[in-house]
SELUM-5549 format. One record per residue (C-alpha): x, y, z. Coordinates in pm, whole numbers, plus 50000, padded with zeros to 5 digits. Each point is the difference from the previous one (the first is absolute). Layout:
N
XYZ/...
//
This chain:
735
869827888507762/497645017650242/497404971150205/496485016049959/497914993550284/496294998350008/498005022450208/498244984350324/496715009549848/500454987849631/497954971849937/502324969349835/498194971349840/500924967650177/498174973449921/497144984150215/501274973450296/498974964249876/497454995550290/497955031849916/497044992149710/498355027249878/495974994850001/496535014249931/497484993250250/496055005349969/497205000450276/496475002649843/498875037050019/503505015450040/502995009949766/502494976149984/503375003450207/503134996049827/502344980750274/503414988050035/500124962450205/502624996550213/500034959749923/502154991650349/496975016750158/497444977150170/496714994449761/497255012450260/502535030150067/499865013149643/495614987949998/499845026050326/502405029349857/497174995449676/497224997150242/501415035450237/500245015649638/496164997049981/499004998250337/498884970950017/499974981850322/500484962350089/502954993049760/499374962650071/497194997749801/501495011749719/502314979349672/501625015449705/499354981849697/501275005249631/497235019949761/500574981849728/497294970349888/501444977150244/499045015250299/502374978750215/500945014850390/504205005650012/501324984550288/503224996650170/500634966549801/499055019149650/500785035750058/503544997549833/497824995849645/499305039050072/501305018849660/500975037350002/497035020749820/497624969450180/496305010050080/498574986350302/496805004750186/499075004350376/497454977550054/498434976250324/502264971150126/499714971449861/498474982450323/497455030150018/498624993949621/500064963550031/497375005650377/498145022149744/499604976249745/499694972250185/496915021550138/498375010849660/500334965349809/496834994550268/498365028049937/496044999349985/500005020549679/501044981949726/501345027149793/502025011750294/501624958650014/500345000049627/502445031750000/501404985150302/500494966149842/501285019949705/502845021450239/500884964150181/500254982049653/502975028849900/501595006250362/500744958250059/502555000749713/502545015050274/501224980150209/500065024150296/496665006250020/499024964149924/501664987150297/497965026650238/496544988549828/501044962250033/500825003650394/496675012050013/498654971349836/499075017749718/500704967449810/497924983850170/496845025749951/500384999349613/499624957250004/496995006950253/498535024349714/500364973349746/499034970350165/496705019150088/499114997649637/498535039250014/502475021249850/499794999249584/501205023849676/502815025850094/499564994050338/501234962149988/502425006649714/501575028150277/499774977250295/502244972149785/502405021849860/500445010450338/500394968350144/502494987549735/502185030050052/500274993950355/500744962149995/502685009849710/502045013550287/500664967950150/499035014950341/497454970050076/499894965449946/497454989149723/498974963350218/497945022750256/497295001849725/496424980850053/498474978649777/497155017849959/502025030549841/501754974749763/496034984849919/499605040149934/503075010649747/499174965849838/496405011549939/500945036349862/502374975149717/496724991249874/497405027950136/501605025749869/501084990449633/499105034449889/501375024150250/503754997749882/501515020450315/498164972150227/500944975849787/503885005750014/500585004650340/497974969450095/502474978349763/502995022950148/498814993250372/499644960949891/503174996249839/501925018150308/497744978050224/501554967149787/503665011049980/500235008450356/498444973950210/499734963949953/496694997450209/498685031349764/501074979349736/497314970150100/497625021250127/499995019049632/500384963049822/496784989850146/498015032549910/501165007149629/500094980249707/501935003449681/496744998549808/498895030450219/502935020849890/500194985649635/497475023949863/501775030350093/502814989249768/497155004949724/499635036150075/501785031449829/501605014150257/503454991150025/500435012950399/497164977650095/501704970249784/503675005450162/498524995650328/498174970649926/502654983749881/502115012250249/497344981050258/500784968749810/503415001650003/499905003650372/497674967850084/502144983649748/503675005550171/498704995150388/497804968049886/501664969950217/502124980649714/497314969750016/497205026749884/501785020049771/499344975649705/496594994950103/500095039949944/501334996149686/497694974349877/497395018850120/501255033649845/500294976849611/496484992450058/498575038550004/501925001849716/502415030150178/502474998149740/497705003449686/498535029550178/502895016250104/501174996149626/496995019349861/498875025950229/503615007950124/502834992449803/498155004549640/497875028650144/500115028649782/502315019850247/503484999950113/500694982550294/501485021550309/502774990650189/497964984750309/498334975449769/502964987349857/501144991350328/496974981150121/499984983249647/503904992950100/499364988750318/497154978949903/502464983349711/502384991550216/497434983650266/498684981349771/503654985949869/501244994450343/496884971250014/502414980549833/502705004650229/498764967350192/500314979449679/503665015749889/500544987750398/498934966649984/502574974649942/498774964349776/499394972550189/501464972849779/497944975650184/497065014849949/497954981349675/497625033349989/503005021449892/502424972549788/496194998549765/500605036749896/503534985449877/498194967949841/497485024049853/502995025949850/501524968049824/496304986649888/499235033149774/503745004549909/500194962549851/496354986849986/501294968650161/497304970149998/500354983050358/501704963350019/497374975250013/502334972750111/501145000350388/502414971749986/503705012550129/501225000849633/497385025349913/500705022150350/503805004349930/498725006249616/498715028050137/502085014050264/502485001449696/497195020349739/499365024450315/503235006850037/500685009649645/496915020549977/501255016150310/503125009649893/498195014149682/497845022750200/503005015450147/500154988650347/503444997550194/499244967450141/498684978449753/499304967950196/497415022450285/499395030949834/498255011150361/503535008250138/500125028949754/497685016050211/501535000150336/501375037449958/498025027350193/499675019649825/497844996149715/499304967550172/496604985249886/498945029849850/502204995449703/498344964449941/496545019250042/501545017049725/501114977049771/496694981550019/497905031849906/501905001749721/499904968149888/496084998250018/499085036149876/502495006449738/500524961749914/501095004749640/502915023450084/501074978250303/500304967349765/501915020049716/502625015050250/500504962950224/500124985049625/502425025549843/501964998350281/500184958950010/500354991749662/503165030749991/503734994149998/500294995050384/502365028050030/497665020949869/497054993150199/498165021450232/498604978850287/496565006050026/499734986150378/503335022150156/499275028049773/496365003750151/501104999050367/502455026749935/498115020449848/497174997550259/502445006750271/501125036549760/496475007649963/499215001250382/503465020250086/498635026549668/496205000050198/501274995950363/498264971750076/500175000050378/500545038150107/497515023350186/499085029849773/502055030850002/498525032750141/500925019549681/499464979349690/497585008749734/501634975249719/496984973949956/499864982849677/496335000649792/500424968449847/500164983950270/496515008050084/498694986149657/500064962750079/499124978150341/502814979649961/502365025649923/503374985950139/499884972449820/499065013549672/503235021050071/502304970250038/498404987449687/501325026649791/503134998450168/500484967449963/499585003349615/502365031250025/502364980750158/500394965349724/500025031849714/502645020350161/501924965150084/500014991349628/500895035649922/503354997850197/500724963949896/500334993350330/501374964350120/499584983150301/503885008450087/498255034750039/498564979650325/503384996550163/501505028049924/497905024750178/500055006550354/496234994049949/498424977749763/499505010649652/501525031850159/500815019349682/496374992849842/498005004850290/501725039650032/498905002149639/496764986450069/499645024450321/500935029749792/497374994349726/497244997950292/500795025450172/500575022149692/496484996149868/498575001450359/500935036050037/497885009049701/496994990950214/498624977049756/495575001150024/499624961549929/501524967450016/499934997649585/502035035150001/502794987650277/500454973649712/500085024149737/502455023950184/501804965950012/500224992749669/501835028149926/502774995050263/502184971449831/503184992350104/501155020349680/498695031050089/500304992650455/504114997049817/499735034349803/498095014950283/502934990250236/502575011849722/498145035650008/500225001650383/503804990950002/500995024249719/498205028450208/501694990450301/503104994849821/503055011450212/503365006749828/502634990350189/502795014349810/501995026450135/499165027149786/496434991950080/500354997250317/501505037450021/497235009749786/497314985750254/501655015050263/500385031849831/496515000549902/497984985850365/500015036250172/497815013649762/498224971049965/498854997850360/499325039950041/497834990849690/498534970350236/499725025850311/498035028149848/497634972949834/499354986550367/499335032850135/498095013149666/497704967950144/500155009950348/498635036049847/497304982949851/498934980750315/498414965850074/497194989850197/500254976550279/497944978750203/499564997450301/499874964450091/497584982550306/498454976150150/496805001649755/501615004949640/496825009049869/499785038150223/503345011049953/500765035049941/502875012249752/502165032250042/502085012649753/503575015050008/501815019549786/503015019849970/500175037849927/501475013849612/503335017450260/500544965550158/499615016050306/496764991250210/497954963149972/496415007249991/497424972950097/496584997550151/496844977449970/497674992549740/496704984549979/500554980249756/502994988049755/500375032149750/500114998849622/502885021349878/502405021350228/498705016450342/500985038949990/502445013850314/496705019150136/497984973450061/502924981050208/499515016850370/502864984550120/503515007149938/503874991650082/503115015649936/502634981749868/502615013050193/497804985650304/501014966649862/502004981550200/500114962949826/498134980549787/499524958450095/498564974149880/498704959350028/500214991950376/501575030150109/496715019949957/498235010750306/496824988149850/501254965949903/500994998550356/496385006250134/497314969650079/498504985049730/499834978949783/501665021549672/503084994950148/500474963149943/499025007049639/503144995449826/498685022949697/498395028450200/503915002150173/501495002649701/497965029249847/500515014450411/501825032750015/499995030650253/501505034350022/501175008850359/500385036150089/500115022750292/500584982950368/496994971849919/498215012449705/499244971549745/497984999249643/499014963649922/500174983249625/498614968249841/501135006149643/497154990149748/502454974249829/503634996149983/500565021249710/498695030450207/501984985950305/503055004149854/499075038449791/499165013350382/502984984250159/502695013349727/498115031249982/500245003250352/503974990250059/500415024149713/498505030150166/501814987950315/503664996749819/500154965449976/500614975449767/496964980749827/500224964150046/496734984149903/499704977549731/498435021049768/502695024550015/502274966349930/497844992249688/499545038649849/503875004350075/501044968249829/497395007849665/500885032749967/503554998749985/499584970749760/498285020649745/502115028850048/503724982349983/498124982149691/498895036549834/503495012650046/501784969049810/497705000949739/502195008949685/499155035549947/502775012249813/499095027449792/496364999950133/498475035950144/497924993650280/497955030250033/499485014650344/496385006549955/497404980249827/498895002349623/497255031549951/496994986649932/499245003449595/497385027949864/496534980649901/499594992849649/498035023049772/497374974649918/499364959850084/499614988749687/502754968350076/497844990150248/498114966649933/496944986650107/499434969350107/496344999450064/
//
């Protein structure tokens, strides 16, 4: 067979070396230049071959930025984010436009200092050219501006949103700020009610200033008041709300632990909670993601108040604390006090104590205080008890009465019962832990009462003697266990945490939701979940499963990337929740190129590939990690000790250093992006989700192929869909 040679001057398509990037780039006044980048080529080398191409002179005063809405400079750190088909712009350097600005924020004219303001307010959202207006001392300048109390409208709204994007860089520290531009921000909280724009970045700039600076933190203490922010709760705008709260939240967590109940006390007295319930959570509106996570984070700082008590040890020396025991057996029993003090009487007594004692359920019946020694629930599940013994007295005397007048090994101790359950509900609310970054999963109801906790326990505590008697449980159940009551607290744990996920509104429809979760049906529930899980284990089944899994998990794989097609929006997380951005990612219908890019705000419905300026191949994809392993999990801050931000962490590495950075939503879209994303990289899909769909579907599918079929067609394609009826005569109606 002949070899036919190409000649020297026939043009063969090879394809483009992986450090060349193809780009458009614009000069106001002139055609754009279509370019290739050498990317092993110095940065100011490719600026001055740009600069020759126009003839313009002193390359050194000139940047390349991208032309899309960000307007951010490349540099040598970000120019490997450069995409083939990019469109970039010749423009000044970024130390050049920061001297200008920095020059025509004091202009004499102020329309000429509004536009400027306006240009300064856009251009400090990248980080290069924030760092050259800070080392003039641009920051600086704009608290000057304020503090001289001159500047108002667009102009002050521009001169704050600049200042808050430049301090979200984390290039200077917030404790170099006066007091008198504290005084000043303070002021605009209540000044400025009406101007929304004002109004938001003044709470934004306070709640940074609290988060970030325990002297900020006393400074902004001493110059706002709850009842100065409480009547922007009572608005309609929801923005304006989220950051209010958010303010709250933030004096709340860095409040020294000796004040923070003094807060709270103080916070029950404005009534927060009844307001919050109205104009926020039963506001005719949905509420957005960044609400539910300051209504989150404001749950769980208010349950971690009782962290001291479920901490606190009982003294049993201490007469204060054995009275709440004394007044637990007083309502139980209505016992009239002994008259007589003589020794007979005393050891009379002693002896009725204990037996009332051992009624109530306590472990140690002679000094019931040692029950209490445990930490946790510690005191807190006395606090408990009590509550319920004075506010719901007639359903705390019928369960210590049922319970003491029952066969004994059928009794449910009211005393060891309550302590354990106290301790359950704490580990089911986190009593104790620092809110997590990412959670949105507040609870309404638990906004509809002052004292909610402990109306919680108390229908608990009633769930608990019902689903006792239900299971005929003994105390033998005690010792058996590896924890007390161990098979009906898991029962009891299950029907909680069942009708918690419905999201009950109130208190009275937690109860209801309740009701309706017996043991009976928590049993047939259970019996449902096992029969769908069920897994064969006989031979012929087992060759069946195995038989069947390959198509099963291509099934799996072209669901994950049908998702991936589809897209998700993510969000970029920092320091101030309430500004960040999101950017959405999707994958193309060939499975061949990820688009992404940056959007203003989270999108309803799918983003098309047009509107996504950024793209990268997926051949360019080297690997995909996750958790710790992610460089952005391995960056400063203080996501990374988050334990639930790591674990929705994932990156795609490609080229020498290139990196794209993920914090899943939630877990479910965690583990859609990661399997899609092994899949289009050949590798297996390991998440849990894939574990779940893998394990369901095959269930259903070895169960539709035993079903007896025997002389059953299954058609191939569904039924046609029947002609319409000549008339609707048949039809009956009900009206």
């Amino acid at each position: 067979c002949p070899v036919v040679l190409a000649p020297k001057n026939s043009s063969v398509a090879m394809p483009p070396p992986a450090d060349i990037v193809k780009v458009a780039i614009e000069w106001p006044g002139a055609f754009p230049k279509l370019m290739e980048i050498d990317q092993k080529k110095p940065l100011s080398s490719i600026i001055k071959e740009v600069c020759d191409g126009w003839s313009l002179a002193n390359h050194d005063q000139f940047a390349l930025q991208h032309a899309d809405s960000s307007n951010f400079y490349i540099t040598e750190k970000n120019r490997n984010e450069i995409k083939n088909g990019a469109i970039l712009r010749l423009t000044t350097s970024p130390a050049q436009n920061a001297q200008q600005l920095h020059e025509r924020i004091q202009s004499s004219s102020m329309d000429a200092k509004l536009e400027a303001l306006k240009d300064l307010a856009s251009y400090s959202r990248d980080v290069t050219f924030a760092q050259e207006f800070i080392n003039l001392d641009g920051i600086s300048l704009l608290t000057q501006m304020v503090e001289s109390g001159t500047d108002f409208g667009d102009m002050l709204s521009f001169t704050l949103t600049a200042f808050v994007e430049l301090m979200d860089h984390g290039i200077v520290s917030w404790d170099t700020f006066s007091v008198a531009f504290i005084k000043k921000i303070a002021s605009y909280v209540n000044k400025f009610a009406s101007d929304i724009s004002i109004l938001q970045r003044s709470l934004a700039i306070l709640e940074s200033m609290v988060l970030n600076s325990h002297d900020l933190y006393q400074k902004v203490a001493q110059e706002i008041t709850i009842g100065q922010l409480i009547p922007h709760l009572q608005g309609t705008d929801q923005e304006i709300q989220t950051y209010t709260i958010a303010v709250i939240n933030a004096l709340f967590l860095k409040a020294p632990d000796d004040k923070r109940q003094e807060m709270a006390n103080i916070l029950a007295q404005k009534q927060l909670r009844s307001i919050i319930l109205t104009h926020v959570i039963r506001a005719q509106r949905a509420i957005n993601n960044e609400m539910a996570h300051q209504l989150y984070v404001l749950q769980v700082l208010t349950f971690n108040l009782l962290e001291d008590r479920m901490m606190t040890k009982m003294d049993p020396q201490d007469q204060a604390q054995r009275d709440i025991i004394f007044e637990l057996r007083r309502i139980a029993f209505d016992a009239e006090s002994e008259p007589n003090n003589s020794s007979g009487s005393i050891e009379k007594r002693k002896s009725m104590y204990t037996r009332d004692y051992k009624k109530l359920g306590f472990i140690n019946h002679v000094n019931p205080a040692m029950d209490f020694t445990q930490t946790p629930p510690g005191m807190l599940a006395l606090d408990n008890m009590l509550y319920f013994a004075k506010h719901h007295q007639d359903a705390y005397i019928r369960i210590v009465l049922e319970n003491s007048s029952r066969e004994d090994k059928h009794e449910c101790p009211f005393g060891r019962s309550s302590i354990e359950l106290t301790k359950m509900l704490c580990e089911i609310l986190k009593v104790g832990e620092l809110p997590s970054e990412t959670c949105n999963d507040f609870h309404p109801m638990f906004f509809t009462h002052d004292r909610s906790f402990e109306e919680f326990f108390c229908i608990c505590i009633q769930l608990l003697n019902k689903t006792w008697k239900e299971m005929r449980a003994t105390s033998e159940d005690f010792n058996k266990a590896r924890k007390w009551g161990g098979r009906v607290m898991q029962v009891v744990k299950e029907q909680i945490m069942r009708a918690l996920t419905t999201k009950p509104s109130s208190l009275d429809q937690f109860k209801s939701k309740l009701q309706n979760l017996s043991y009976t049906e928590i049993l047939k529930i259970r019996q449902s979940e096992r029969m769908n899980q069920e897994d064969f284990q006989s031979r012929p089944i087992l060759e069946l499963k195995e038989k069947i899994q390959p198509e099963i998990l291509e099934l799996i794989k072209q669901q994950r990337l049908n998702r991936l097609v589809e897209g998700t929006c993510f969000r970029k997380l920092n320091s101030r929740r309430r500004q960040d951005k999101f950017w959405y990612c999707r994958l193309s219908p060939n499975h061949k190129v990820l688009h992404y890019g940056d959007l203003e705000e989270s999108p309803q419905g799918e983003v098309p590939h047009d509107s996504l300026q950024d793209k990268l191949p997926v051949a360019d994809i080297k690997a995909v990690v996750t958790g710790k392993d992610c460089p952005h999990m391995k960056e400063k801050g203080a996501l990374k000790q988050n334990k639930e931000v790591l674990e929705l962490a994932f990156s795609i590495l490609y080229d020498s250093s290139g990196q794209l950075n993920f914090i899943a939503p939630d877990k479910h879209e965690y583990c859609v992006w990661t399997d899609g994303l092994n899949a289009l990289l050949g590798k297996d899909m390991l998440s849990d989700l894939t574990r779940n769909d893998l394990d369901t579907l095959l269930s259903m599918e070895i169960k539709l192929r035993l079903l007896d079929l025997e002389n059953i067609q299954i058609p191939d394609a569904p039924p046609p869909i029947p002609k319409e009826p000549s008339n609707y005569d048949f039809v009956y109606d009900c009206n």
